[in-house]
N, C-alpha and C positions, 0 to 999 in steps of 0.2 A: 504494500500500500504506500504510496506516495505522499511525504508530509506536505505539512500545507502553508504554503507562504507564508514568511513571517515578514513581520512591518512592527517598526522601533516606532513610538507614540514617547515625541521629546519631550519629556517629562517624569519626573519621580511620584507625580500625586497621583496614588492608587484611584481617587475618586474618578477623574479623569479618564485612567487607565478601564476601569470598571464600565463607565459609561459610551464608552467609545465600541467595546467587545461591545455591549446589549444592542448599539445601533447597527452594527456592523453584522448581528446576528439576525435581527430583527429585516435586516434590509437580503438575510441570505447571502450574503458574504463567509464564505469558510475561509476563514486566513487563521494564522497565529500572533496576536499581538502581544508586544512585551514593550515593558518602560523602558528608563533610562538606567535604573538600578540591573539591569545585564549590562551595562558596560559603565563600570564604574569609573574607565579609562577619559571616559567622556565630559568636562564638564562644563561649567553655565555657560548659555552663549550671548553676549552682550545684545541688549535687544536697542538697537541702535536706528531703528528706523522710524519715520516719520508717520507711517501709516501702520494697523493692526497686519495689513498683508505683507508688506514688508516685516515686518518684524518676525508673523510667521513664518516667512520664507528663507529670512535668515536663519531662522531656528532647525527646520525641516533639511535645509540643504545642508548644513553644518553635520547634525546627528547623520545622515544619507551617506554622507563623505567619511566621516570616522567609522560608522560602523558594517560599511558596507550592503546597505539594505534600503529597503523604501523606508520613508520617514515622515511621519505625519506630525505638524505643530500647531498649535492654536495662538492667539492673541487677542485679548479681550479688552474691554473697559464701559465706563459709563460716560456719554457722549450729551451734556447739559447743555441746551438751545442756548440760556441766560445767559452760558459762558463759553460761549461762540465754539462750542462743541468740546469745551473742556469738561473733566479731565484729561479725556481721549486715550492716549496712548501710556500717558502718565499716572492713570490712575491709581496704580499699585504705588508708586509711591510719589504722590501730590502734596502731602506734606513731608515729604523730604528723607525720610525711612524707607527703603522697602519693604511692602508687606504689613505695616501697622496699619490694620481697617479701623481702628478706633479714632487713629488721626487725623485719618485722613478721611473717615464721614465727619467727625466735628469741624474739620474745616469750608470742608463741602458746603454743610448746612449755613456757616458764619458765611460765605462767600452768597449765599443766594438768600440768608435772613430777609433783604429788605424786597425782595423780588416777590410780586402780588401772586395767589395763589393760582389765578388764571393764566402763569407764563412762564411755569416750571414744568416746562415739560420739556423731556430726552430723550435717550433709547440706550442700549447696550445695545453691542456690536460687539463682534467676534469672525472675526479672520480666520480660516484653519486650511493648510497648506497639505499636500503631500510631492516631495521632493524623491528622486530617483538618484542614484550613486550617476546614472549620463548626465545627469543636470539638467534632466526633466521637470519641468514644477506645473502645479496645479494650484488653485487657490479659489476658493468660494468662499462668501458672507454670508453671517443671520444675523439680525437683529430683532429686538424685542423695545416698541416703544410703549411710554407711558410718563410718569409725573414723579417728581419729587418731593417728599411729604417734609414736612419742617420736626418731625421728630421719629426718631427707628421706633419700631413696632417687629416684633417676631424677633427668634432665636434659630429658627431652622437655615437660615444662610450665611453668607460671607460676605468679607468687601461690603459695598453698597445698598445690599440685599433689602436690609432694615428701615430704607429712607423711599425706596422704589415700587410705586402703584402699577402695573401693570395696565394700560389700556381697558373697559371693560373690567376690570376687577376693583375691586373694595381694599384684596387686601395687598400687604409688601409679599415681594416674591421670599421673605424671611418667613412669615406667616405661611408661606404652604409646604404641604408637604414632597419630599421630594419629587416623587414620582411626577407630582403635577407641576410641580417647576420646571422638570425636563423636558417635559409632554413641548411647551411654549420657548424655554430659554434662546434666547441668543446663541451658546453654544449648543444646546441640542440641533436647533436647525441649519447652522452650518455644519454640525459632525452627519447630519441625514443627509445634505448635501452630498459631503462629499463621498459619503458610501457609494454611489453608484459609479464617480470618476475612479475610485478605489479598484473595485469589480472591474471595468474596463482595460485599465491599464495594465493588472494583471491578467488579464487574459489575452494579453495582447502578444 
């Protein structure tokens, strides 16, 4: 019996890792995905680009090149109309840490405090890339629009999650449970995206 394709998913965050197998299985994709922890030889790859797609691309092509496989990368954030589409690419770290969501929603909030409730509205966005060892790339979008609330609400999410109405919804995407954050997210529908470019390329 023949194994079945494997594809490096640049990244160490099991959740990610997890959710990427369900769409990929869900879409009928038989491959084998694995993180970034199989190749520990590999590490962060500066995300240096101006756009979520470049940034994924960066990432994707980089893990594609060291570990000799396809390579699939994401890039995300919260993209605020008020602030001319800030965070954007900066989101993870807008107040000046990498990775503190605490900081970086209190600042969020302080920056759009005086902004009337009728004109805070954004979206998430998410880039996710699949990169080939020839220097093949692929690159699709999701986004997920809606409002930003003037105080977090919920504990079920990350990042932003707690200050974020979804379009059509009541509550923050913190407030739901996962399953139905995924169903909608920003990364969910770029990773269903790309499942069918996925499928193609390897059967190619």
């Amino acid at each position: 019996m023949s194994a079945l394709p494997k594809i490096v998913l640049a990244t160490r965050n099991q959740g990610k890792i997890v959710e990427l197998r369900r769409i990929l299985a869900e879409a009928d994709q038989k491959i084998e995905l694995v993180g970034l922890e199989e190749f520990p030889q590999i590490g962060e790859v500066a995300e240096t680009g101006l756009t979520f797609a470049e940034n994924a691309l960066l990432k994707a092509h980089a893990v594609a090149a060291a570990s000799g496989l396809p390579a699939v990368a994401d890039d995300s954030g919260l993209c605020v109309d008020a602030l001319n589409g800030m965070p954007g690419v900066f989101s993870a770290r807008w107040a000046g840490s990498h990775g503190d969501d605490e900081a970086n929603l209190r600042l969020l909030l302080a920056q759009v405090s005086d902004v009337p409730d009728g004109r805070r509205q954004g979206h998430f966005a998410c880039a996710a890339a699949l990169a080939l060892p020839s220097g093949e790339e692929h690159v699709v979008e999701g986004t997920l629009t809606g409002t930003v609330i003037r105080a977090p609400r919920g504990t079920n999410g990350f990042g932003y999650d707690p200050i974020f109405v979804p379009e059509g919804e009541s509550r923050t995407t913190a407030e739901m449970a996962p399953g139905e954050k995924d169903a909608i997210s920003h990364r969910g529908r770029a990773f269903r995206a790309l499942a069918p470019v996925v499928r193609e390329v390897l059967a190619s």
